[in-house]
DOTITI-956314 format. One record per atom (N, C-alpha, C): residue in three letters; x, y, z. Coordinates in steps of 0.1 Angstrom, whole numbers, plus 5000, padded with zeros to 4 digits. Layout:
! DOTITI-956314
ALAXYZ
...
END
This chain:
! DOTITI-956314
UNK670998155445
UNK670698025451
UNK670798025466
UNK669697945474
UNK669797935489
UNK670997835494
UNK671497785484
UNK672097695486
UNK673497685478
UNK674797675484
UNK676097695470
UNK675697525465
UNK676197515453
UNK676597385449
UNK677597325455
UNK678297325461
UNK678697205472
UNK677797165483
UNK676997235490
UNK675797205498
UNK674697115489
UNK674197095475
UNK673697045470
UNK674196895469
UNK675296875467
UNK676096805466
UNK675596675475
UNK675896775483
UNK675996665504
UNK674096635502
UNK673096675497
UNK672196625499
UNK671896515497
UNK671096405504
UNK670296275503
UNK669596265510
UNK668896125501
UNK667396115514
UNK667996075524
UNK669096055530
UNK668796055546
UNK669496195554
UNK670096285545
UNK670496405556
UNK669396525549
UNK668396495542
UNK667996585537
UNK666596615550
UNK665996545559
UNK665396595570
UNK666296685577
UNK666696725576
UNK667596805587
UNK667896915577
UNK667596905564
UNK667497075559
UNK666397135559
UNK666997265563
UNK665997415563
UNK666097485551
UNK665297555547
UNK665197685536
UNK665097795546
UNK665697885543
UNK665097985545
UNK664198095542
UNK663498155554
UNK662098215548
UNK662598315539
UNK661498355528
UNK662098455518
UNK660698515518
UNK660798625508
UNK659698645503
UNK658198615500
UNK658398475499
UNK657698395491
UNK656298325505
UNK656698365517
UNK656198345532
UNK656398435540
UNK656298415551
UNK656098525559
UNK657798505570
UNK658398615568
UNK660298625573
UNK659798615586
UNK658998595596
UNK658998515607
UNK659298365608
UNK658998355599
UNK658898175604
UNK660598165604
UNK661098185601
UNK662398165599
UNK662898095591
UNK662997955599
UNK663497805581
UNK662297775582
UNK662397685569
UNK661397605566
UNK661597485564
UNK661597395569
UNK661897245574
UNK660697165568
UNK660897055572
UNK659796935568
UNK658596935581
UNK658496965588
UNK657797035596
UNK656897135591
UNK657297265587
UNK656497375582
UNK655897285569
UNK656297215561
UNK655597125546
UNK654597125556
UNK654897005564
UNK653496955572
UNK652197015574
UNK652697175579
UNK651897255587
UNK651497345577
UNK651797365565
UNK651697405550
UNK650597315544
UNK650797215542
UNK649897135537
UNK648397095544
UNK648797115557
UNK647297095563
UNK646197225565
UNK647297355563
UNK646497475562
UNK645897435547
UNK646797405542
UNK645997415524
UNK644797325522
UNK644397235535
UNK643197135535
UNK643696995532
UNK644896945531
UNK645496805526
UNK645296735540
UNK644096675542
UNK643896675559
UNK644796495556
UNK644596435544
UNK644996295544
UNK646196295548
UNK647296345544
UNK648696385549
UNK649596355562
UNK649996245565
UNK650696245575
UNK651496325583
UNK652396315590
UNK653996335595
UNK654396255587
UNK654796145590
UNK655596025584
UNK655496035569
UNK654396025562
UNK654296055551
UNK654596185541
UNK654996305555
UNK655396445546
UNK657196425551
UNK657896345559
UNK658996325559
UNK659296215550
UNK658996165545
UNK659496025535
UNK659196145524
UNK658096145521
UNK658296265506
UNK659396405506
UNK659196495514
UNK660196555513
UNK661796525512
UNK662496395517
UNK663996385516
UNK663596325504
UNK662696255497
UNK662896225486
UNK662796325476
UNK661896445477
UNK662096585465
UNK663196645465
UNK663996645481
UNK664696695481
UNK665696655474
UNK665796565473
UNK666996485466
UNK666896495449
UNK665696475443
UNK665596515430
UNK665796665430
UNK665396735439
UNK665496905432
UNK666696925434
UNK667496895440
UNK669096895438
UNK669696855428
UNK669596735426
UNK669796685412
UNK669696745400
UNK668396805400
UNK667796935390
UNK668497015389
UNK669197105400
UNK669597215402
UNK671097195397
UNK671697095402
UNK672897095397
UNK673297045383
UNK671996985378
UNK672096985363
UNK672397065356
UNK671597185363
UNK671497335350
UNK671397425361
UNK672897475369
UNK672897575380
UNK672797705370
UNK672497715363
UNK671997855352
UNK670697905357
UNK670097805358
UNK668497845355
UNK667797845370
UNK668997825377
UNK668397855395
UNK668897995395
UNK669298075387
UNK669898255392
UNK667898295384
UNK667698215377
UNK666098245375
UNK665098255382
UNK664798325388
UNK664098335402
UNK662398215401
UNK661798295386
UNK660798185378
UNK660798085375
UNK661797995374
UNK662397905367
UNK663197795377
UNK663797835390
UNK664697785396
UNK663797625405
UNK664897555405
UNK664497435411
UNK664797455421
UNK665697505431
UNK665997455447
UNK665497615457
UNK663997585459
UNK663597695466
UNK662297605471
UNK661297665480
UNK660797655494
UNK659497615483
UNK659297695475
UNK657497725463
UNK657997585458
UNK658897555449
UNK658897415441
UNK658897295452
UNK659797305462
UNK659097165474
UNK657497135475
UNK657097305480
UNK655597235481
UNK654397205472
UNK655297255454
UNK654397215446
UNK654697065440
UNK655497045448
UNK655796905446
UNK655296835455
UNK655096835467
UNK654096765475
UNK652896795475
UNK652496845470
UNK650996885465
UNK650596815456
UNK651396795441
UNK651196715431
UNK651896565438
UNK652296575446
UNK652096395450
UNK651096345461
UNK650196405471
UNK649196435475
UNK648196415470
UNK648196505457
UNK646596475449
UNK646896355438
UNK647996375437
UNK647896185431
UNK647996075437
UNK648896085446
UNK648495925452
UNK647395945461
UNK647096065472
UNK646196045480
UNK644496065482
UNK644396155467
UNK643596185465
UNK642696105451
UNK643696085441
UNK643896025433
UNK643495805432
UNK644295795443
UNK644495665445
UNK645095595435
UNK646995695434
UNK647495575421
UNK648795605433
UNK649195435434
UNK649795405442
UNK651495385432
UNK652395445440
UNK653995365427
UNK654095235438
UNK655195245424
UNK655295045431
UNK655795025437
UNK656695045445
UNK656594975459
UNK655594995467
UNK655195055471
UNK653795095479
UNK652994995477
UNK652594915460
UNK651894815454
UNK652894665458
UNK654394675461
UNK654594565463
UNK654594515477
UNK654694605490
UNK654694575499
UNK653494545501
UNK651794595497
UNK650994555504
UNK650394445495
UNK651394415488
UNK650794235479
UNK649894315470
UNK649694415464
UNK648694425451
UNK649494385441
UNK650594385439
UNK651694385427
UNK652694315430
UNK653294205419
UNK654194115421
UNK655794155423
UNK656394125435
UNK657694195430
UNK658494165423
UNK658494075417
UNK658693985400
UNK658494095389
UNK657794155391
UNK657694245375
UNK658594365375
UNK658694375361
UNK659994455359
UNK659694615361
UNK660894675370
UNK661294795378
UNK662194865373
UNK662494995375
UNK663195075372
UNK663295155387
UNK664595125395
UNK664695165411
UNK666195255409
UNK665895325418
UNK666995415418
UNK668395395432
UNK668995405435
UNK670095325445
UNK670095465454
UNK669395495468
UNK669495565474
UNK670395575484
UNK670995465484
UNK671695435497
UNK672595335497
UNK673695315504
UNK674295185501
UNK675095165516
UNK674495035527
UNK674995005537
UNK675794905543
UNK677294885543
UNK677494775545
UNK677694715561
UNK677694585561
UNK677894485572
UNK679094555579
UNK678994505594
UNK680794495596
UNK681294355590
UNK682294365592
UNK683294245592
UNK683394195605
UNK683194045597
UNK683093955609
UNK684293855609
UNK683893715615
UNK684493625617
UNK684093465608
UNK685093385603
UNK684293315594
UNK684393185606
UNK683493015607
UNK683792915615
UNK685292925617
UNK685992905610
UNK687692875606
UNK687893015614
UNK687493115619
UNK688493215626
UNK688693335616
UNK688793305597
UNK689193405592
UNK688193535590
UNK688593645587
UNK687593755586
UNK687093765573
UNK685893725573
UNK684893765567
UNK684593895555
UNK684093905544
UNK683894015536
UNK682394085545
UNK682794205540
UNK681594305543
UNK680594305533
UNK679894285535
UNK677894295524
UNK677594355523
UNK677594415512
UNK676494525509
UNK675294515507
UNK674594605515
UNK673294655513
UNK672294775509
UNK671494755500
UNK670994875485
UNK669794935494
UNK669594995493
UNK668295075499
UNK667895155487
UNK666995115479
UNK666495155466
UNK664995205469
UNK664895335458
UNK663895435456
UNK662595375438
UNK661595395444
UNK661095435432
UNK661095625432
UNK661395645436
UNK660895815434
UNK659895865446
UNK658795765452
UNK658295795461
UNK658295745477
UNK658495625478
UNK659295555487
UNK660795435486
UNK661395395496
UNK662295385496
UNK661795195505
UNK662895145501
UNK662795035507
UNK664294925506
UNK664994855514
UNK666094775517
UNK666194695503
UNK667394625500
UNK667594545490
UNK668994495495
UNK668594295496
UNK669694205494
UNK669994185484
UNK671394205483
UNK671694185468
UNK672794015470
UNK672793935457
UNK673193805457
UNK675193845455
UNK676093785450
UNK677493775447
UNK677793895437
UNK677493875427
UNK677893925415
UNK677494095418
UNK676294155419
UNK675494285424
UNK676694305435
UNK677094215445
UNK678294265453
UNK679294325452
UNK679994215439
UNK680894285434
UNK681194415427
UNK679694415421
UNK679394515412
UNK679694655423
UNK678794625435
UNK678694735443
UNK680194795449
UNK681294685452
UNK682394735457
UNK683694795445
UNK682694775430
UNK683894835420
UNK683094955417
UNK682194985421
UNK681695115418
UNK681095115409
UNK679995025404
UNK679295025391
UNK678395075396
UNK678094995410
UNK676495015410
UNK676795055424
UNK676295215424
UNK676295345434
UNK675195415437
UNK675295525447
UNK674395615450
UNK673895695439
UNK672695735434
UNK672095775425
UNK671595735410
UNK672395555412
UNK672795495397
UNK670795435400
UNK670695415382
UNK669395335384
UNK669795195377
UNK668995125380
UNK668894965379
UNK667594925374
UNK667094815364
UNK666594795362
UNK666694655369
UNK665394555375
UNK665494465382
UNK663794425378
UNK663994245374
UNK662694195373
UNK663394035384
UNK662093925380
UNK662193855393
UNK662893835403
UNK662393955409
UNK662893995424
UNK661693925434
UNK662293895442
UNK661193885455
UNK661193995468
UNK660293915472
UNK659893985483
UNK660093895496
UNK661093975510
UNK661593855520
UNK660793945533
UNK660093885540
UNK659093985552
UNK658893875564
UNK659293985575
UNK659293925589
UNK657793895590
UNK656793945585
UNK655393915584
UNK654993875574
UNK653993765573
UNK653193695561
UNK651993795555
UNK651893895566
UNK650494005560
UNK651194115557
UNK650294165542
UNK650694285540
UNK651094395547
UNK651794505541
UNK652594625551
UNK652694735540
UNK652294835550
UNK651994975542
UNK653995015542
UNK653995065531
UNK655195085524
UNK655895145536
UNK655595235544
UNK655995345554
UNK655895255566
UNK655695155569
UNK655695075578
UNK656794945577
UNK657094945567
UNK657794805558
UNK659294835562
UNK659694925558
UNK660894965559
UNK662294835565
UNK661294865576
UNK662894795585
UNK662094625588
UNK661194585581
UNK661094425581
UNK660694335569
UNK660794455558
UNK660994415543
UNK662194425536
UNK662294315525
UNK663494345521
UNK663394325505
UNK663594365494
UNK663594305481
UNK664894185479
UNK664694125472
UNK665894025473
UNK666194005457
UNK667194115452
UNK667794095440
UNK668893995432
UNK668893945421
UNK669893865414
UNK670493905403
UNK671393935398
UNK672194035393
UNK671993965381
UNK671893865377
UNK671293785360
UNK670593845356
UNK669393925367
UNK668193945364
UNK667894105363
UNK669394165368
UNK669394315371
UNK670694385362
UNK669994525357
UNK670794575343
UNK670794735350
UNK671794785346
UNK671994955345
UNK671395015336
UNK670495105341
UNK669995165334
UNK670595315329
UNK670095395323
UNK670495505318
UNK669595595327
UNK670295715327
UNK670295805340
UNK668495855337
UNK668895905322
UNK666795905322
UNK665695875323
UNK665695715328
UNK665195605328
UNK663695655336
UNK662695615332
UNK661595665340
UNK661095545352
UNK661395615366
UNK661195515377
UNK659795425381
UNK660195315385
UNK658595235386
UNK658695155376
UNK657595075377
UNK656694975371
UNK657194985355
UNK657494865345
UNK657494875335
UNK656994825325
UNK656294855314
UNK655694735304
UNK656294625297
UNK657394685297
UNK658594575287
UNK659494505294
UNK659594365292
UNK660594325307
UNK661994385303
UNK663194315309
UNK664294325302
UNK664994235303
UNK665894235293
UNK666094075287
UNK667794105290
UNK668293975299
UNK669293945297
UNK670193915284
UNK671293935281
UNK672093895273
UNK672793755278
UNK673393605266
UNK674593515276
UNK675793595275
UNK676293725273
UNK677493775281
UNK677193805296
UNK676093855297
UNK675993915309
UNK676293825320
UNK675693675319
UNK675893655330
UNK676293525336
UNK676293515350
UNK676993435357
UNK676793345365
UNK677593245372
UNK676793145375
UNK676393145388
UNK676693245394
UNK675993285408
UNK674993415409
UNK674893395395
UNK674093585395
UNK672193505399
UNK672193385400
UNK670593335403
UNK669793305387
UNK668693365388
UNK667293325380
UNK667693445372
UNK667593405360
UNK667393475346
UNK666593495343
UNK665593575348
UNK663893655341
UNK663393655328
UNK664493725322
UNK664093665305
UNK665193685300
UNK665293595285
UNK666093565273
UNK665793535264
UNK666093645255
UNK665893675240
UNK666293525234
UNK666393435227
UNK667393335224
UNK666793275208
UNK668193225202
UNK667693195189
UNK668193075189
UNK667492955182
UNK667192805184
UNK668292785172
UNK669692735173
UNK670992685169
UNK670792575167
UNK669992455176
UNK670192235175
UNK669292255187
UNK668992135185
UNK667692085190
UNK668091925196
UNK668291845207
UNK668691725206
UNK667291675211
UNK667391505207
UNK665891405208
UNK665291435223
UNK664391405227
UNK663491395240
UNK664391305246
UNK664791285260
UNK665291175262
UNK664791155276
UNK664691125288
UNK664191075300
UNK664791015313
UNK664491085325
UNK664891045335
UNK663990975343
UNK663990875352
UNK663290785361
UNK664190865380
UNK663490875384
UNK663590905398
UNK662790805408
UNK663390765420
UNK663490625425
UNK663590755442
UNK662690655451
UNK663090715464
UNK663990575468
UNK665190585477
UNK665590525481
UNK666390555496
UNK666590475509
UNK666590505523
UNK666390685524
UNK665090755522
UNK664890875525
UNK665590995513
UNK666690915504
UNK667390975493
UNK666690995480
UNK666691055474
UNK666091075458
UNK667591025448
UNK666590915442
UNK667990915431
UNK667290905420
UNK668290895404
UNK667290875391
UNK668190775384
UNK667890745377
UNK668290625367
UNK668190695350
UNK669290705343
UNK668890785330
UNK670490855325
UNK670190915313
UNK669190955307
UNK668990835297
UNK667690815290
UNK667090705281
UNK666490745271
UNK666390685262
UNK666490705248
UNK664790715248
UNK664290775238
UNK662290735240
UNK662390625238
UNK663190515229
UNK662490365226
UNK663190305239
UNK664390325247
UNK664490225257
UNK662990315268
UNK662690425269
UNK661190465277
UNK660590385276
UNK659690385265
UNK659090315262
UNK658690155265
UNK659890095262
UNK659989965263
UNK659889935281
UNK660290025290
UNK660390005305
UNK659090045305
UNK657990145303
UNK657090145304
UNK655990065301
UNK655789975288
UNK655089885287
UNK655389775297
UNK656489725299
UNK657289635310
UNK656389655321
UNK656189785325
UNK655689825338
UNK653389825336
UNK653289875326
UNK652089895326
UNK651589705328
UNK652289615315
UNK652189475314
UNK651889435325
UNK652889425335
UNK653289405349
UNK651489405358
UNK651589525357
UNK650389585364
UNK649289605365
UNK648489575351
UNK647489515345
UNK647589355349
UNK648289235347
UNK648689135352
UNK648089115365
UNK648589205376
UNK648389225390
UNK646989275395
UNK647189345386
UNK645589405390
UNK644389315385
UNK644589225377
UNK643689135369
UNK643788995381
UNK644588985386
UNK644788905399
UNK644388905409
UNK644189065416
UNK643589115427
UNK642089095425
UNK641789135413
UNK640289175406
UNK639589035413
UNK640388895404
UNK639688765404
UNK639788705420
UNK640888765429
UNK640788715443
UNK639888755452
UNK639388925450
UNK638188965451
UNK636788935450
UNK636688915436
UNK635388815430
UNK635288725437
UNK636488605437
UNK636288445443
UNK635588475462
UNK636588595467
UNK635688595482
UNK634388675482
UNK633888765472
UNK632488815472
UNK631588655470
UNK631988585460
UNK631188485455
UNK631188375467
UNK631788345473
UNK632288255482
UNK631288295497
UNK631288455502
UNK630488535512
UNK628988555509
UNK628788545493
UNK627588555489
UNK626588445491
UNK627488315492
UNK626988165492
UNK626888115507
UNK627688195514
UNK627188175528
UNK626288235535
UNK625888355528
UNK624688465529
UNK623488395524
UNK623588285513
UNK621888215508
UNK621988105517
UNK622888055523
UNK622787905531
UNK622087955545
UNK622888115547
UNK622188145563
UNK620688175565
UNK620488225551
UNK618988255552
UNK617988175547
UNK618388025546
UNK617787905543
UNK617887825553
UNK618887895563
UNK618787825579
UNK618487895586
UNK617788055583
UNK616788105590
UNK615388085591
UNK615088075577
UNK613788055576
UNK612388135576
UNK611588145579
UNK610388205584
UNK611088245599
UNK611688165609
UNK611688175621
UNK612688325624
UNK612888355614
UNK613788475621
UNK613188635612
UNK612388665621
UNK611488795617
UNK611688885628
UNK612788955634
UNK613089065643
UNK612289185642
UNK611989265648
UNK611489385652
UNK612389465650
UNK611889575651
UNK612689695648
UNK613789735656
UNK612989705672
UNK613889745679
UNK614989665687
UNK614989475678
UNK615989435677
UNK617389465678
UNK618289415683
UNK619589415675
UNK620389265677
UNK621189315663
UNK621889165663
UNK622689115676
UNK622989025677
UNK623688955693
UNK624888985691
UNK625489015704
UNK626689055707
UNK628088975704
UNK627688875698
UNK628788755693
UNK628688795677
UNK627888885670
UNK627888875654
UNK629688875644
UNK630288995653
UNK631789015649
UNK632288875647
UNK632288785662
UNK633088695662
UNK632388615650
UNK631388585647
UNK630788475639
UNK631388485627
UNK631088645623
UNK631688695612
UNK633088615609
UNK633688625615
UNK635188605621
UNK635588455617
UNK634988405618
UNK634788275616
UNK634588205605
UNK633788295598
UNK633688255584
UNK634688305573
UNK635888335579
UNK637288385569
UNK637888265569
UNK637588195571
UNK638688035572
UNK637687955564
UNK638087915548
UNK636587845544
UNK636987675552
UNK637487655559
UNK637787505564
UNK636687525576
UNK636587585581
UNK635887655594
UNK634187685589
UNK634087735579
UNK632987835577
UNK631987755576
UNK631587595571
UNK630287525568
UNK629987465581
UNK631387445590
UNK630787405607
UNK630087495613
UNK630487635613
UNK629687765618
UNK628387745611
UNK628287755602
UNK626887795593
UNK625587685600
UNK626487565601
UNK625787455602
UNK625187425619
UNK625987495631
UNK625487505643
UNK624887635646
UNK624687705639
UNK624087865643
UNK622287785643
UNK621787855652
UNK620487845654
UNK619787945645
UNK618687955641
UNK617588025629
UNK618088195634
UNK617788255647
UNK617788405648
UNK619388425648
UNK620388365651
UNK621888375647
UNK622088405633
UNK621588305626
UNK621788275610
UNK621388355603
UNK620188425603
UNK619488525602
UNK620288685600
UNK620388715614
UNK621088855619
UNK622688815611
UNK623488695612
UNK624788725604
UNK624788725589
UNK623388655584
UNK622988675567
UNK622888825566
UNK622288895572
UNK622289065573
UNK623789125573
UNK624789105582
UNK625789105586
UNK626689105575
UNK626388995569
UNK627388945554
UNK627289035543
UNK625789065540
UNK625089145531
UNK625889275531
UNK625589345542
UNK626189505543
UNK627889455543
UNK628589385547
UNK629589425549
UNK630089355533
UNK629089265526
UNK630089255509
UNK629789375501
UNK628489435507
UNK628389575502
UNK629389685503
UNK629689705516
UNK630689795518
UNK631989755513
UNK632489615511
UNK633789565504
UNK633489605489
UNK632189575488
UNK632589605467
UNK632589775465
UNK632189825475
UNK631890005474
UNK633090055475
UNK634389985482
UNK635990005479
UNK636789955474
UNK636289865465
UNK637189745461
UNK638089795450
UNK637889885443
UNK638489985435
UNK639690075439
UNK639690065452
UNK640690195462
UNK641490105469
UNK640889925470
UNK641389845477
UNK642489805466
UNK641989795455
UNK643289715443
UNK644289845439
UNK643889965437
UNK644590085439
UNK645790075448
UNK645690065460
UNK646490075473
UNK647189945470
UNK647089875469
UNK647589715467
UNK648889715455
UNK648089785441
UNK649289815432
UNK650089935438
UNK649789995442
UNK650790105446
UNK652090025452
UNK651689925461
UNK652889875467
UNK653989835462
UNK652989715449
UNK654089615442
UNK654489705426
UNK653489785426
UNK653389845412
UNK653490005414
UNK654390045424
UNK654390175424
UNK654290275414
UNK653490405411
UNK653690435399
UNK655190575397
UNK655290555383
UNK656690565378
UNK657090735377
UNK658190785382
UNK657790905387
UNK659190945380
UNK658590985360
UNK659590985353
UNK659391165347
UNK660391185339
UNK660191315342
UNK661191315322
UNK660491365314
UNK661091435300
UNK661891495298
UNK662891565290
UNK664091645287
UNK664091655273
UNK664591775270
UNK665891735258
UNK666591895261
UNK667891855255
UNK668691995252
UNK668492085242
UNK668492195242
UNK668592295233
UNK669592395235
UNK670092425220
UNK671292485218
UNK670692625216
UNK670892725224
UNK670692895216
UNK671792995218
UNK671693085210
UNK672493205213
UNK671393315213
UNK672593435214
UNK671593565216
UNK670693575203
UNK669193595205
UNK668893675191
UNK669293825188
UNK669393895200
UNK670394005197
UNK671394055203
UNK672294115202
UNK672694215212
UNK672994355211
UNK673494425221
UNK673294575220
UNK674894655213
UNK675794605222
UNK677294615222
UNK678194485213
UNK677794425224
UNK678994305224
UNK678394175219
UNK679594165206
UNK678894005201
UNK678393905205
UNK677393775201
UNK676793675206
UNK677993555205
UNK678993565215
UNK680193435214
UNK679793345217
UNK678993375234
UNK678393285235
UNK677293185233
UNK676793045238
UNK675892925233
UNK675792875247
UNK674192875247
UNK673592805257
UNK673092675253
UNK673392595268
UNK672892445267
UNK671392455274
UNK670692465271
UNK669392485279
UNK668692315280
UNK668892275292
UNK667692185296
UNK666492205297
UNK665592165290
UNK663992215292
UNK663392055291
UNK662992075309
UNK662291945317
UNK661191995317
UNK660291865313
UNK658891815312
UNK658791885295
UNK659491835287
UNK659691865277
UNK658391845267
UNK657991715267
UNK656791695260
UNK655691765268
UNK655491835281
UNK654191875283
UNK654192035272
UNK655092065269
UNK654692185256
UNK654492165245
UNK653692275241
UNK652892205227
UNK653292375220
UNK653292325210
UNK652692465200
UNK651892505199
UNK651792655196
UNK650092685189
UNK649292575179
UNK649992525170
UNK648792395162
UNK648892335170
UNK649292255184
UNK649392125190
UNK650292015193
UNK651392065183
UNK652391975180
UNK653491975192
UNK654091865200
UNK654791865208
UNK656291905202
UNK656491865190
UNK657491905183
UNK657792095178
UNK658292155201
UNK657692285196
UNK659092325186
UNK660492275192
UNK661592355192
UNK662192315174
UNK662492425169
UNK662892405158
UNK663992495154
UNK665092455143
UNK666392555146
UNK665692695136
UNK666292785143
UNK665992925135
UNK665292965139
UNK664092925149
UNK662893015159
UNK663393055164
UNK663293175175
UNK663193285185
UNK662193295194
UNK662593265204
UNK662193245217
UNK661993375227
UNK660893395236
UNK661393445249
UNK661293375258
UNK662493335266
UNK662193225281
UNK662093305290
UNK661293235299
UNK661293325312
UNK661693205323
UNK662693275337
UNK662993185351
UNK663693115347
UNK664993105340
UNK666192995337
UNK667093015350
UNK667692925352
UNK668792905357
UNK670192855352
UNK670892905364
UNK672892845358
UNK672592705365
UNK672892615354
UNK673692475359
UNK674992445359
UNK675292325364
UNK676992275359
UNK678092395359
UNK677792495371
UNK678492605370
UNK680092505365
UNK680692485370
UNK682292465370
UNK682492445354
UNK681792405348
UNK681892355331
UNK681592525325
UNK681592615329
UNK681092745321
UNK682192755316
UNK681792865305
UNK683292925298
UNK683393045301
UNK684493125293
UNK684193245296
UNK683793315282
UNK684693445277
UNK683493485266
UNK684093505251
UNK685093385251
UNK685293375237
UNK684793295227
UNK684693345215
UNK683493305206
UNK683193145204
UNK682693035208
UNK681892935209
UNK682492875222
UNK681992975233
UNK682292945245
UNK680692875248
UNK680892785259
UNK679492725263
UNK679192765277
UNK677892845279
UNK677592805294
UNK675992695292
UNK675792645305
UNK674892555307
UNK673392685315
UNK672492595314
UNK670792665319
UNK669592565318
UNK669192595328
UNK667992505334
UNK666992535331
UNK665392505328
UNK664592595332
UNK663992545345
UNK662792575348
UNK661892565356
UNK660592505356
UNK659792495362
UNK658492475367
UNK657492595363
UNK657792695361
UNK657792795359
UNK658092955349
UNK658892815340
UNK659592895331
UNK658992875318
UNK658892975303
UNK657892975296
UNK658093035284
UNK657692935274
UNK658293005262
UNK657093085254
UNK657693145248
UNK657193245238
UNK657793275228
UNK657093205215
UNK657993255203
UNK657693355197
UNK658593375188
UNK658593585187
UNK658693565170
UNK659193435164
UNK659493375149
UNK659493295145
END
């Protein structure tokens, strides 16, 4: 071996630019080492004209790091000269086969797909923990010192990119769960960027970040194949906690079912409040109250409307019976500069038969015109005009559905299902079943939810058998039955 096994050891992607091979056989004993440099200058002899620098130093500390791995698996089969993983030939047949597939090829791994927005960073991953960087310690407002943060610098295999992790992944990180080399499975993750436009993976680095939640993130097994996944992965309620964030998915089996019931939300001085929860018949009963109301009002508005179209319309036959023959304008007439005010005048009906009655024939005339277009243009809104009008006194009602559901795990792997979830699922009646029926939830079905949240943290239990935690869904969250 070029290398003892404690040298393999100390390898990673970040000190592995700074290793050399040395020349053997296999090259010409001038060159001396063979660095990430000579790849470079290797690969462009070979015609890989696509090939960066940047791009042959990001891949090589990343080979390097798996063929170590390799090698110290089975240090047997590196005394194999045919066979051995940590030599100068397997680096650059490994950048050659990642060359003609991503660059020649055009199949991108996922991060590369997540930083330039082709692919959601929501869908489920299999990342490898290349790195782990913490904060200093600081100072808290109060003076006291501060905990140190950890921060993940996670691999698909081909690039590498930063990772915030939330409370729980913290802790994880400082008891040694979750380490250098460990893999993680992670779905609705985001994506946090100093720029709103896409960024080539190799460019991202230092102003991209994934932003993980540990509800949502599981350990995987060391064989785990990295990247993109078909099958999400599903939380367990042991797993998790009420700071771990958004729960991606859960298996869950439907235990009780409680009635629809309803909340009313009210703006008041700039604050949101609600009034509730309500039964469907007290719903009900406030909402006819309100529709009653408002139909009432609007049938009010309708007939005060009418009475001044009919009222404008009668002043419009009297003016053009006091126009007569005598008022036949030209084209290139216009009405007199007083028409507004006349107008004006006729909003007061105590006022309006004195006006009508001293206007001269070409006044009476030009304001009969006047009246015409403008009860035209009043009936062409009058619809938008009684709209606006109820909105005021008849605001509409900005109520929002519920009911609770009880589930537990439909499975688990290890550890039994003690726990029972209270799941609120708001806007309850906009789900329907495959037949139609709003009545989706029924005890004994099997569910997949997706996007829950922890509610009512302080009420959680912990994990003895009919312990309760509480969960939210979302706007966003979505069922799928499995039974």
């Amino acid at each position: 071996m070029d290398a003892s096994l404690i040298e393999l050891t100390q390898i990673t992607p970040s000190l592995a630019p700074f290793y050399s091979f040395n020349s053997s056989s296999e090259v010409d004993k001038s060159l001396g080492t063979l660095g990430a440099a000579a790849a470079f200058d290797e690969l462009k002899r070979r015609g890989c004209s696509l090939a960066s620098k940047s791009w042959v130093d990001n891949h090589w500390s990343l080979v390097l790091w798996k063929l170590s791995g390799m090698a110290l698996l089975d240090p047997h089969q590196e005394k194999d000269q045919t066979r051995r993983k940590w030599c100068w030939s397997e680096v650059m047949r490994q950048l050659l086969y990642r060359y003609e597939r991503e660059l020649n090829q055009g199949k991108r791994p996922a991060l590369r797909m997540v930083t330039t927005q082709d692919a959601s960073a929501a869908c489920p991953m299999v990342l490898c923990i290349s790195d782990i960087f913490w904060s200093e310690r600081g100072r808290t407002a109060d003076g006291l010192a501060s905990d140190r943060v950890p921060e993940l610098e996670v691999t698909d295999g081909w690039y590498r990119l930063r990772a915030a992790v939330d409370t729980p992944m913290a802790r994880a990180v400082g008891r040694g769960v979750i380490r250098i080399g460990r893999k993680i499975g992670v779905a609705g993750a985001r994506l946090s960027s100093e720029k709103k436009e896409p960024s080539e993976v190799l460019e991202a680095y230092n102003n991209v970040k994934l932003l993980l939640s540990g509800n949502s993130s599981h350990l995987m097994p060391w064989h785990a194949k990295l990247g993109f996944q078909r099958m999400p992965f599903i939380s367990t309620l042991h797993s998790l906690t009420t700071d771990g964030g958004c729960i991606a998915v859960l298996n869950a089996l439907v235990t009780k079912v409680y009635p629809v019931a309803y909340f009313e939300f009210f703006e008041d001085g700039g604050q949101k409040r609600r009034e509730g929860p309500r039964s469907e018949a007290e719903e009900t009963k406030l909402y006819d109250k309100w529709k009653k109301g408002r139909e009432q009002e609007a049938c009010k508005l309708r007939s005060e409307l009418d009475k001044r179209f009919n009222r404008f319309e009668n002043y419009a036959d009297r003016l053009i019976s006091r126009a007569g023959t005598r008022f036949n304008p030209s084209d290139d007439e216009s009405p007199p500069a007083n028409i507004d005010e006349l107008y004006d005048l006729l909003e007061d009906p105590t006022e309006a038969s004195a006006t009508v009655a001293r206007l001269n024939p070409v006044e009476a005339g030009w304001l009969a015109r006047h009246l015409h277009a403008s009860i035209a243009k009043e009936k062409a809104k009058a619809g938008d005009d009684i709209e606006s009008d109820l909105k005021k006194c008849y605001p509409p009602r900005e109520v929002r559905s519920f009911r609770v559901v009880v589930v537990q795990d439909a499975w688990t792997r290890r550890r039994p299902a003690n726990r029972v979830a209270q799941i609120t699922v708001w806007d309850a009646l906009g789900l329907c079943s495959e037949e139609g029926s709003t009545n989706v939830f029924q005890v004994g079905q099997k569910y997949l939810i997706t996007n829950l949240i922890p509610t009512q943290q302080s009420a959680w239990m912990n994990h003895e058998p009919g312990s309760q935690i509480f969960l939210s869904t979302r706007r966003d969250s979505r069922w799928t039955r499995t039974q």
